[in-house]
C-alpha positions, -999 to +999 in steps of 0.1 A: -008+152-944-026+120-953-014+108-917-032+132-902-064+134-922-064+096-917-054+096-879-069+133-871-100+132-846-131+140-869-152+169-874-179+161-853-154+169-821-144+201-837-151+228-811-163+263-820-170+294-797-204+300-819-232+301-799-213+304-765-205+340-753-213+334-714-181+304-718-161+323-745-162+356-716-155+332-687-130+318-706-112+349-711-114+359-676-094+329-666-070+331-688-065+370-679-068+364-640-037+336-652-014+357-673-018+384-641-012+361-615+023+352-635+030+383-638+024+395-597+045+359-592+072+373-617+075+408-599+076+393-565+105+373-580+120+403-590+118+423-556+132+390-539+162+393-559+166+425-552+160+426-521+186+401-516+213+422-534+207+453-520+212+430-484+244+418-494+259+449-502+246+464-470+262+436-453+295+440-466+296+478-462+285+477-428+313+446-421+338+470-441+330+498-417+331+478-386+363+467-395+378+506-400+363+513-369+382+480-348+349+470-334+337+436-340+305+434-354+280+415-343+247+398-354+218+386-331+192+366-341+161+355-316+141+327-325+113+328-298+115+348-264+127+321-244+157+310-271+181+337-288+214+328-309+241+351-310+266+350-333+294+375-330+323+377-357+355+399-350+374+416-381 
């Protein structure tokens, strides 16, 4: 403790909200608009995770049923209207 009170920066830098509602209320603002922002970043998170699940298991049931059915299955992906990639994957 005597470290600190030696080393500590002194009272004359000791901040205080007295006297300063318009900064304390802009303040909060930004620290709510903050913690809200996380949390819409968290959620969005969340749905991308799920999102990706819920694809991969669609994936695989509709490979699984391809395959029961002797078709191949096939995926196409196009890129722009002049180049297209096709991909086709037999089971």
């Amino acid at each position: 403790m005597e470290f600190y009170q030696a080393n500590a920066v002194g009272p004359e830098f000791l901040w205080s909200w007295q006297n300063a509602d318009l900064e304390w209320q802009e303040y909060r603002a930004t620290v709510s608009r903050s913690d809200n922002a996380y949390r819409r970043a968290q959620n969005q998170l969340g749905l991308l995770l799920a999102n990706h699940i819920v694809s991969t298991i669609d994936a695989l049931v509709s490979a699984r049923l391809a395959a029961l059915a002797r078709r191949p299955a096939s995926l196409e992906t196009q890129i722009s209207p002049h180049l297209a990639w096709r991909v086709t994957v037999a089971f």
